[in-house]
Structure formats: structure tokens, C-alpha cells
VEXNUDO-879000 format. One record per residue: residue number from 0; x negated, z, y negated of N, C-alpha, C in turn; residue in one letter. Coordinates in steps of 0.2 Angstrom, whole numbers. Example, Ala and Ser with C-alpha at 12.3 -4.5 7.8 and 13.67 -1.06 7.14 Angstrom:
(0, (-66, 39, 28), (-62, 39, 22), (-66, 39, 16), "A");
(1, (-64, 35, 11), (-68, 36, 5), (-64, 39, 0), "S");
end
This chain:
(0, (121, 74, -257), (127, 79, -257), (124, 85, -261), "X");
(1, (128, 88, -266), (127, 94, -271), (128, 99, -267), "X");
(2, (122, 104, -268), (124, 111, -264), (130, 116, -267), "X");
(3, (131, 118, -262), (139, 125, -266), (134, 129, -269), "X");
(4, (129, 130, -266), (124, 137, -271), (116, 135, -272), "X");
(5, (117, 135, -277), (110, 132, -279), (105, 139, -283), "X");
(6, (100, 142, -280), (96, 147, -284), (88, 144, -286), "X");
(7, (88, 145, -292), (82, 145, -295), (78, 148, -297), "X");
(8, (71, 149, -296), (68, 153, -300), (70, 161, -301), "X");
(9, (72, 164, -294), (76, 169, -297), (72, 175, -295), "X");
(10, (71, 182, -299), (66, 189, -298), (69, 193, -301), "X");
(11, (67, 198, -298), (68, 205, -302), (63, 210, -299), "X");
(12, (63, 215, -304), (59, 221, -304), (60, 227, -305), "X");
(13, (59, 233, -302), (62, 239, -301), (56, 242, -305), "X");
(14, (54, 242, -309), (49, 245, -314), (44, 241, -312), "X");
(15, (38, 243, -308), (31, 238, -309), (31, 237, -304), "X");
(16, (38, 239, -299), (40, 232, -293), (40, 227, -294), "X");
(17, (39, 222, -292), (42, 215, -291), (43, 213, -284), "X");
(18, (51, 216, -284), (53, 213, -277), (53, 205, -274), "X");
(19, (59, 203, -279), (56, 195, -280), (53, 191, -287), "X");
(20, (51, 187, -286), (47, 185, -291), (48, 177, -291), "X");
(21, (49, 172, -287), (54, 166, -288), (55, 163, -283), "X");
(22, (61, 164, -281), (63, 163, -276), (68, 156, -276), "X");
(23, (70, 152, -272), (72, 145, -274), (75, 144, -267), "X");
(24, (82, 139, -266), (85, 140, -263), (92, 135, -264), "X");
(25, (95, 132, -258), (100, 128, -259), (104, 129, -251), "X");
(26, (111, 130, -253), (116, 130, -246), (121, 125, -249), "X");
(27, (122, 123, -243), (129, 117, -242), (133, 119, -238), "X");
(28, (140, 112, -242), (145, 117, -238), (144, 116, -229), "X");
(29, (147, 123, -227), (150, 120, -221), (139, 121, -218), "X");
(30, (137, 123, -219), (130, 124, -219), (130, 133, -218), "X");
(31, (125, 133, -212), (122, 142, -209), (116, 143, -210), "X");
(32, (114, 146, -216), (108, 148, -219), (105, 153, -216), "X");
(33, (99, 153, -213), (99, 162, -210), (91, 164, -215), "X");
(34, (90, 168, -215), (83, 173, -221), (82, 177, -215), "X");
(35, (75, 176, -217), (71, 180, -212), (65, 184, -218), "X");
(36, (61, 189, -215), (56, 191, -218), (58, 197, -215), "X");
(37, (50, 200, -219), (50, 208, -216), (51, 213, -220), "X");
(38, (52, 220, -217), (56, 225, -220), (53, 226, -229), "X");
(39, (59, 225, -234), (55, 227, -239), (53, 219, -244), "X");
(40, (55, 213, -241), (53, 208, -245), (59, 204, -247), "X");
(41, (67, 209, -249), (71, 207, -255), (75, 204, -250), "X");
(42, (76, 205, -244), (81, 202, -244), (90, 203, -245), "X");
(43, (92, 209, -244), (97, 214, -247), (96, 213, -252), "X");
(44, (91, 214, -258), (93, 214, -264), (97, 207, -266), "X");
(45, (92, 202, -264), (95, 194, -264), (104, 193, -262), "X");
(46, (105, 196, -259), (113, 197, -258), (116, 200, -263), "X");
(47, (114, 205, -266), (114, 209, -271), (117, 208, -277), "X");
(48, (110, 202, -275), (112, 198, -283), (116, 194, -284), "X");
(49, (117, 188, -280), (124, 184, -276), (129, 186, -278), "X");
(50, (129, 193, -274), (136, 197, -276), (138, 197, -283), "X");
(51, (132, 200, -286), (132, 201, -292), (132, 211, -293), "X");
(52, (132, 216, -289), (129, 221, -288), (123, 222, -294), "X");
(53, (119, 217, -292), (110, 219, -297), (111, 213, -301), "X");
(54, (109, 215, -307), (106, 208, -310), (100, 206, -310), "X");
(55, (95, 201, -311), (91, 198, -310), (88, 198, -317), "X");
(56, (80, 199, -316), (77, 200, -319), (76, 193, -325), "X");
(57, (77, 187, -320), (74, 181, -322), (79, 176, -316), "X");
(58, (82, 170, -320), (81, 167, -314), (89, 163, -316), "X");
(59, (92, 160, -312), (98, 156, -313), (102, 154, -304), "X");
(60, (108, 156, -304), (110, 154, -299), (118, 153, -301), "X");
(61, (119, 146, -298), (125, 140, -296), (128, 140, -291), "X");
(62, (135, 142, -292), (140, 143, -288), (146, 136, -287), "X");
(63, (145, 132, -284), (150, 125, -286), (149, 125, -292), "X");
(64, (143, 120, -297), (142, 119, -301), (142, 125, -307), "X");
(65, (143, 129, -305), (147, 135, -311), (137, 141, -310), "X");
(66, (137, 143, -316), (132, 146, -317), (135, 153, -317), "X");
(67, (133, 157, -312), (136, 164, -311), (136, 170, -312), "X");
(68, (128, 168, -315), (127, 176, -317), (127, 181, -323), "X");
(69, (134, 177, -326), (136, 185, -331), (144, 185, -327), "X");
(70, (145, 181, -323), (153, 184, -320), (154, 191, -315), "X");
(71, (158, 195, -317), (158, 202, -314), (158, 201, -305), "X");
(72, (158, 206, -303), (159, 207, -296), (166, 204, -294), "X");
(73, (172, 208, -295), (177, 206, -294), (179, 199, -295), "X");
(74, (175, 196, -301), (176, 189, -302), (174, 184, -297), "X");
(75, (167, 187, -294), (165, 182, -288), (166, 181, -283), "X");
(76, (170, 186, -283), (174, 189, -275), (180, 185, -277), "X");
(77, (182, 182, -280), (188, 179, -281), (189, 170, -280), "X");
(78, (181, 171, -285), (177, 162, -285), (177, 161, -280), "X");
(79, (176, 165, -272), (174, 164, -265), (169, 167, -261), "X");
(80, (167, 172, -264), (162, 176, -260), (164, 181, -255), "X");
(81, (161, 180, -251), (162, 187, -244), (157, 190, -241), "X");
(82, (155, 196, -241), (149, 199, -240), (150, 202, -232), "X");
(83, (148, 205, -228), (143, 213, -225), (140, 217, -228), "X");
(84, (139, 222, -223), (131, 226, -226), (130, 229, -219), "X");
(85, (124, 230, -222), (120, 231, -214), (124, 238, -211), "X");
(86, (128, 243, -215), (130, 249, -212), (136, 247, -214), "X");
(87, (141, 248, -209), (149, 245, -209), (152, 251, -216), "X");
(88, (154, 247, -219), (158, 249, -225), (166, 250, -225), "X");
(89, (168, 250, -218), (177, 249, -217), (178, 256, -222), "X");
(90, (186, 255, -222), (188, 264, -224), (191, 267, -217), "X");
(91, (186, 273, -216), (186, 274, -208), (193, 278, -207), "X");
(92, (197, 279, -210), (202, 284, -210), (210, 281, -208), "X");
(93, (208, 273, -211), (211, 266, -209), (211, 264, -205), "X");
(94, (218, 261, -200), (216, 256, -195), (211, 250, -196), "X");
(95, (211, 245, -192), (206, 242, -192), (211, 233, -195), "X");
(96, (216, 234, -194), (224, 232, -195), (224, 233, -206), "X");
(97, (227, 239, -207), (225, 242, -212), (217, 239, -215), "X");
(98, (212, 240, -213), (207, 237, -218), (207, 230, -218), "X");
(99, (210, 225, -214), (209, 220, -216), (214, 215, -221), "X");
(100, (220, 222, -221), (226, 219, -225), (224, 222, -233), "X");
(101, (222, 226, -234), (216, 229, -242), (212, 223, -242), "X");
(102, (210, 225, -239), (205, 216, -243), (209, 210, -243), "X");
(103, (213, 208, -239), (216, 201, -242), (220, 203, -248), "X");
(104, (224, 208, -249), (227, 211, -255), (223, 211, -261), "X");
(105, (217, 214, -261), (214, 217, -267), (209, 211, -267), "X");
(106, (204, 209, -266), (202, 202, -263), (203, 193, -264), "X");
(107, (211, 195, -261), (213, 189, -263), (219, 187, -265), "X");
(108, (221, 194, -271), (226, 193, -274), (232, 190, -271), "X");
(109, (232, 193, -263), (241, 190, -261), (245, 192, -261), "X");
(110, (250, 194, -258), (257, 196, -258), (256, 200, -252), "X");
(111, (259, 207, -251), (260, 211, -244), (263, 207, -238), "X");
(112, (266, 203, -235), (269, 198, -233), (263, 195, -231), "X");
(113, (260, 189, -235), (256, 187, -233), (248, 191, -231), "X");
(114, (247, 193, -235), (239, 199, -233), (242, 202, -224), "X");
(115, (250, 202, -220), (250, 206, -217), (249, 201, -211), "X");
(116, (253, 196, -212), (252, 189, -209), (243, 187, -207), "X");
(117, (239, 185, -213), (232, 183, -212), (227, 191, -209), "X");
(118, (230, 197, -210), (226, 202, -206), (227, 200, -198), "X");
(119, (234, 198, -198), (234, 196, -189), (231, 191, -187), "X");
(120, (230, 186, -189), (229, 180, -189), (220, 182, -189), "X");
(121, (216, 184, -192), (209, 186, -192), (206, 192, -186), "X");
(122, (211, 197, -187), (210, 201, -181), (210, 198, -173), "X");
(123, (215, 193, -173), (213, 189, -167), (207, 183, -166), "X");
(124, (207, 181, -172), (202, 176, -173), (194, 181, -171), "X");
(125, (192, 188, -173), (186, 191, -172), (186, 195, -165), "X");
(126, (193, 195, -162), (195, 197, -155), (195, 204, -155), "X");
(127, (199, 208, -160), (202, 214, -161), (209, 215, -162), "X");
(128, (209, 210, -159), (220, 211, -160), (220, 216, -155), "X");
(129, (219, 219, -150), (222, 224, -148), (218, 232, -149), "X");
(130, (215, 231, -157), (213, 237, -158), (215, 238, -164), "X");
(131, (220, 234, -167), (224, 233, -175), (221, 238, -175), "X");
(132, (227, 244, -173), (231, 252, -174), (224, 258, -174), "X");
(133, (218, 254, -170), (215, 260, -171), (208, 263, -177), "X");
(134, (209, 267, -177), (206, 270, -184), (197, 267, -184), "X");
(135, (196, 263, -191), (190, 260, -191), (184, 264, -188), "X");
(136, (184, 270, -192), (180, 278, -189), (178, 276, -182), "X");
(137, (183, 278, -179), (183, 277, -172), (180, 269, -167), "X");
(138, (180, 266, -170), (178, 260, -167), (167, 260, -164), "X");
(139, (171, 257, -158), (162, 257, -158), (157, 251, -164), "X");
(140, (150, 252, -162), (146, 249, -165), (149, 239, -165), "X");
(141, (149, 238, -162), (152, 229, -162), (157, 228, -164), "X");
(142, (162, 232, -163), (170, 233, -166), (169, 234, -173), "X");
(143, (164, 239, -176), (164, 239, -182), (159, 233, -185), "X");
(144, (157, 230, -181), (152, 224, -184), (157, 219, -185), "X");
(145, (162, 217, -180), (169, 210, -181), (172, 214, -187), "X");
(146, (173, 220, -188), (179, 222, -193), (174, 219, -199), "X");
(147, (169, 220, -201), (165, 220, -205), (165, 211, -208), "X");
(148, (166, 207, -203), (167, 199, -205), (174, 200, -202), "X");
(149, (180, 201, -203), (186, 201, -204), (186, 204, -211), "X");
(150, (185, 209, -214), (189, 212, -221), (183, 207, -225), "X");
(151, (177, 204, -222), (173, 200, -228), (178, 190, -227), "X");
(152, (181, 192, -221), (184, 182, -220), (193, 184, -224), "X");
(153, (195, 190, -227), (204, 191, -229), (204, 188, -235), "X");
(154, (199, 188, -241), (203, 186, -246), (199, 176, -246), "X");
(155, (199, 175, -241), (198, 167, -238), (191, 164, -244), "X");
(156, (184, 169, -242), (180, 164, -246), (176, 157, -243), "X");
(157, (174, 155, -248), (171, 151, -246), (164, 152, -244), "X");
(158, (159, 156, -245), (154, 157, -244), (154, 165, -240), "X");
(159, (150, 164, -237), (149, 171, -232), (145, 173, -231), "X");
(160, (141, 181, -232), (135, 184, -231), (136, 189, -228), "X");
(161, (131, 188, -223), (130, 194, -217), (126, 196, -219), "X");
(162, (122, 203, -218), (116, 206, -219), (117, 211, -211), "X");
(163, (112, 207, -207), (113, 209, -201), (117, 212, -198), "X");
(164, (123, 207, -198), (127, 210, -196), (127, 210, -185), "X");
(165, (122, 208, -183), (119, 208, -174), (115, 215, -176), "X");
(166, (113, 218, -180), (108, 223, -180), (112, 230, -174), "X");
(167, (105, 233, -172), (110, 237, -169), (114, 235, -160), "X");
(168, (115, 229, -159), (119, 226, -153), (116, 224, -148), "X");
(169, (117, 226, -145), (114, 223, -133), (115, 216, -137), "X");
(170, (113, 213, -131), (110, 206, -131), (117, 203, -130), "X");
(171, (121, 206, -126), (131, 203, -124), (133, 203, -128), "X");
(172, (131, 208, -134), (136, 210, -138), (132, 203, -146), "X");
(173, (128, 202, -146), (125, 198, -149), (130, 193, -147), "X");
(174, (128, 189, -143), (133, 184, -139), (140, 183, -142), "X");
(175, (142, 189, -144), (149, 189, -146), (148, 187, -154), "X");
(176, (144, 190, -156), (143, 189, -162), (142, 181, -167), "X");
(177, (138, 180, -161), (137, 171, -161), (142, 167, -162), "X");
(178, (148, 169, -156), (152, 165, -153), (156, 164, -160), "X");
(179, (157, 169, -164), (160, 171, -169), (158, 166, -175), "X");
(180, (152, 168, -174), (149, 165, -182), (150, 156, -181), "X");
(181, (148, 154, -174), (149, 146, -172), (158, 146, -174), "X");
(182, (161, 151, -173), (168, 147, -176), (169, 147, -182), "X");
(183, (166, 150, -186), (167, 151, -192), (166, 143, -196), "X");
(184, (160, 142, -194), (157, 134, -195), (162, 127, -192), "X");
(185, (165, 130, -188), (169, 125, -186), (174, 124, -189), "X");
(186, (176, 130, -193), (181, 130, -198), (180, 129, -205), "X");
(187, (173, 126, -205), (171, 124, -212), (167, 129, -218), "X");
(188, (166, 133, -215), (164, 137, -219), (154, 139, -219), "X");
(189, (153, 140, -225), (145, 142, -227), (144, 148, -227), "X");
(190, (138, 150, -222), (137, 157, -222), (127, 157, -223), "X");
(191, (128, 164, -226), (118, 165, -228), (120, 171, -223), "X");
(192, (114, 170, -218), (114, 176, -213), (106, 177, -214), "X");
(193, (106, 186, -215), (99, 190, -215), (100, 193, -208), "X");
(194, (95, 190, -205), (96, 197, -198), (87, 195, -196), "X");
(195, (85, 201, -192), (78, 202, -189), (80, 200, -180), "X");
(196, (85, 199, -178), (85, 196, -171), (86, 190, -171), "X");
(197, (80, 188, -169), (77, 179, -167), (82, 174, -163), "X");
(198, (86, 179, -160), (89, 173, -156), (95, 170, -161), "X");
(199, (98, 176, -164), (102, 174, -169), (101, 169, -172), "X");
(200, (96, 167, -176), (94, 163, -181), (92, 156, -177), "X");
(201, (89, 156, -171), (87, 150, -166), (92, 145, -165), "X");
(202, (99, 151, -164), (105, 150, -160), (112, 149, -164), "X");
(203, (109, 151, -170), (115, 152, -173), (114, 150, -181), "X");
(204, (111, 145, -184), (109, 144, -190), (106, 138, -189), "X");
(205, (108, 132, -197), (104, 128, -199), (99, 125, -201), "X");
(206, (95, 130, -205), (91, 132, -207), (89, 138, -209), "X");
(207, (84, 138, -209), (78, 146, -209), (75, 147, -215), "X");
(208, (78, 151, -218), (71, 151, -226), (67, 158, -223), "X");
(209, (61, 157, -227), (56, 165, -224), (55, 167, -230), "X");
(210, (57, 174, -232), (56, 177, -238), (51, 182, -238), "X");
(211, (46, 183, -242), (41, 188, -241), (36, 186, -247), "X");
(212, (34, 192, -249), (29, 194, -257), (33, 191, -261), "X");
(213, (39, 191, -261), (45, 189, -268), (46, 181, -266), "X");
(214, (41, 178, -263), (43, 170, -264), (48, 168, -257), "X");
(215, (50, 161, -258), (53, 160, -250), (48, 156, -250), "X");
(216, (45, 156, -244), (39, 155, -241), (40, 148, -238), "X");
(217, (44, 146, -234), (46, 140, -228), (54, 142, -228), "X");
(218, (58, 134, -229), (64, 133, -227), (63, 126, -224), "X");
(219, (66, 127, -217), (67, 122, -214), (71, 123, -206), "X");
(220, (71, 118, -201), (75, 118, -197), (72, 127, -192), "X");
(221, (76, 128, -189), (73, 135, -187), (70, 135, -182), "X");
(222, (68, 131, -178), (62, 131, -172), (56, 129, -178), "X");
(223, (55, 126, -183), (52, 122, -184), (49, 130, -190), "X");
(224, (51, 130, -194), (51, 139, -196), (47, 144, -191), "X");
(225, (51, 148, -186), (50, 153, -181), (41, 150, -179), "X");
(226, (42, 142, -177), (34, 143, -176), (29, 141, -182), "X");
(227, (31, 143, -185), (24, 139, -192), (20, 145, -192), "X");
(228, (16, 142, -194), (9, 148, -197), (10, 152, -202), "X");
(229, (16, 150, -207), (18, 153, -212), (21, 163, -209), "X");
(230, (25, 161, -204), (29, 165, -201), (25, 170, -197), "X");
(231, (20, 167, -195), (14, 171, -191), (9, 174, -196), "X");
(232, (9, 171, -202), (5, 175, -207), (7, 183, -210), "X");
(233, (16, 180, -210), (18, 186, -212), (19, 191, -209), "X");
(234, (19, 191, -200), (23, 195, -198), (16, 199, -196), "X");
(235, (11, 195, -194), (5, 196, -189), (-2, 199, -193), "X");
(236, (-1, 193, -200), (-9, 194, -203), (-11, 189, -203), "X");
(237, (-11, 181, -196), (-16, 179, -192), (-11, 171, -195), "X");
(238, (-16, 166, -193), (-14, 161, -193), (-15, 157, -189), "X");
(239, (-11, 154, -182), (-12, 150, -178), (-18, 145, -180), "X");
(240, (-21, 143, -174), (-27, 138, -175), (-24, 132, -172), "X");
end
């Protein structure tokens, strides 16, 4: 089976930075990636690049066969890309109704009719239909995490990136987050998830790549990652005996 995203070889550097330096990496459809590593080793940037945000030092990355990296932002938001960020980006002055009807509009090129339809249709999917009408600003911390994969799932991508989007949330409110992310999968969809909370990635992901000193370190099943020695080198210093 050919992967939907294929990256190779991929670095960049911020003057005599080298955040990453070759990085290498494959997601399938209908497949929940999660990245791990510690503060500071590219994983935001790596999204970045995806997006298309930063350009890349070096490197090649494959979108359904297509080679992506002179396509503009706008363009790859189109080819099927849907992002997070770690700090909720709604328009806080916006319902929550309201932001998610902008992004299927602007996003996914539909028709007012339609964007108003699939804003319903998402808000109850992320379990905010009864807070359409209220102003994103106002929403608590979890409320603006689902809106956050609501305006990233309106203009219908195929690929889906969290950047810790559990960060920040009680352990109940993770749960919620979960329950979300497994329906996502069930609907067929591929998501790269960056988050530092372990239950997330145990519980709710694939496969585990470990990113750290520019390289991905270990990708594999995620109990089989969380305990290796690799993981305990980065996080600790130390290497299991």
C-alpha cells in the first residue's frame, strides 16, 4: 500500500540552527500518526512545513503521489490539509457556528447553503451543537480545543494535524478528546498527532515516531516506542539495561 504522505530526507535551519536535519517518515490512509519528542526538537516546525508555512531547508515531501513543496499554502489547504495549533486560533468575536461556516467557505470553496449545512453537521459531530451561537472568545479551554478540529475538519481534508490539541485538559476532558479523534478514524480519515500527553498517543494512535536532535529516532507500534531505550535516552539521558 502507497503512503498518502511520504517525507524524506527533510531539514531546515534557522541560521547555525539545525532544527531538523533528516527526517523521514510515512502516513497511510485512514492511519493516526502521533510524534513525540521533547520541547525544542521541530516538531511545530515539521507541521509548518506540511502546511507549507516554512520552507525546508532540504528535503522532499509527497502528498498522494504529488511532490508538494513549491505549492502555496492556500493550495494545500485545498489538495486536503487541515491543521490545529497548539494556541486556539478561532476568530474569537465569532460564534463558534460562525467559525466553522469561514472555514468550510474559505477552505473548501463551497457555497453559503452548503458551508451552513456541514458547520451543523461538524458542530454536532465534535459535540458543540448547543454552543453554535456562543462567541468563540468565550468558550472554555476544551470547547476551544473541539472548535479548533471543527474549522480544521470544514473544508473536508483528507489529512489532519493536531499540535497538541489534549494540551492543557483534565484527564475527562482528554477522554473527550480521544473519543473524537477514534471517530475521526472511523470515518476514514489520516491524522499526525503531536502531543506530550502519553495516554493520548497509547490510546489513541497507530504508530509513534520519536523526533529529537533533527532525526526521527524510532517509528513503531506505540507501546513498543514509549518503552524503548531510544525514548528513555531522550527524555532521561539513561538507557534501560
Amino acid at each position: 500500500m502507497d503512503p498518502i504522505l511520504k517525507v524524506e530526507d527533510l531539514a531546515i535551519s534557522f541560521g547555525n540552527n539545525n532544527v531538523l536535519k533528516n527526517v523521514n517518515f510515512e502516513l497511510y490512509d485512514n492511519e493516526i500518526l502521533g510524534i513525540i519528542g521533547p520541547n525544542g526538537a521541530g516538531k511545530t516546525v515539521l507541521l509548518n512545513i506540511l502546511t507549507g508555512t516554512l520552507k525546508p531547508t532540504s528535503g522532499r515531501v509527497t502528498f498522494m503521489g504529488k511532490d508538494i513543496l513549491g505549492v502555496r499554502i492556500d493550495e494545500r489547504a485545498r489538495l486536503g490539509f487541515g491543521r490545529t495549533f497548539q494556541v486556539p486560533r478561532s476568530f474569537e468575536n465569532m460564534t463558534a457556528y460562525e467559525n466553522v461556516m469561514a472555514s468550510a467557505i474559505c477552505g473548501g470553496q463551497t457555497t453559503q447553503r452548503e458551508a451552513a449545512k456541514r458547520a451543523e453537521e461538524i458542530l454536532e459531530f465534535i459535540g458543540l451543537e448547543d454552543k453554535a451561537l456562543v462567541l468563540a472568545g468565550s468558550l472554555k479551554l476544551l470547547d476551544k480545543k473541539r472548535l479548533e478540529i471543527g474549522i480544521a475538519l470544514a473544508p473536508h481534508p483528507k489529512v489532519l494535524m493536531f499540535d497538541e490539541v489534549a494540551g492543557g485538559l483534565t484527564e475527562s476532558e482528554i477522554s473527550n478528546i480521544l473519543d473524537i479523534v477514534k471517530s475521526l478514524k472511523i470515518h476514514g480519515y489520516s491524522i499526525i498527532w503531536i502531543e506530550h500527553v502519553i495516554q493520548t498517543m497509547l490510546n489513541g494512535t497507530d504508530r509513534v515516531l520519536l523526533l529529537a536532535d533533527g532525526y526521527d529516532i524510532i517509528c513503531d507500534l506505540p507501546q513498543i516506542v514509549l518503552d524503548s531505550n531510544e525514548v528513555e535516552k531522550v527524555y532521561l539521558g539513561v538507557r534501560k539495561k
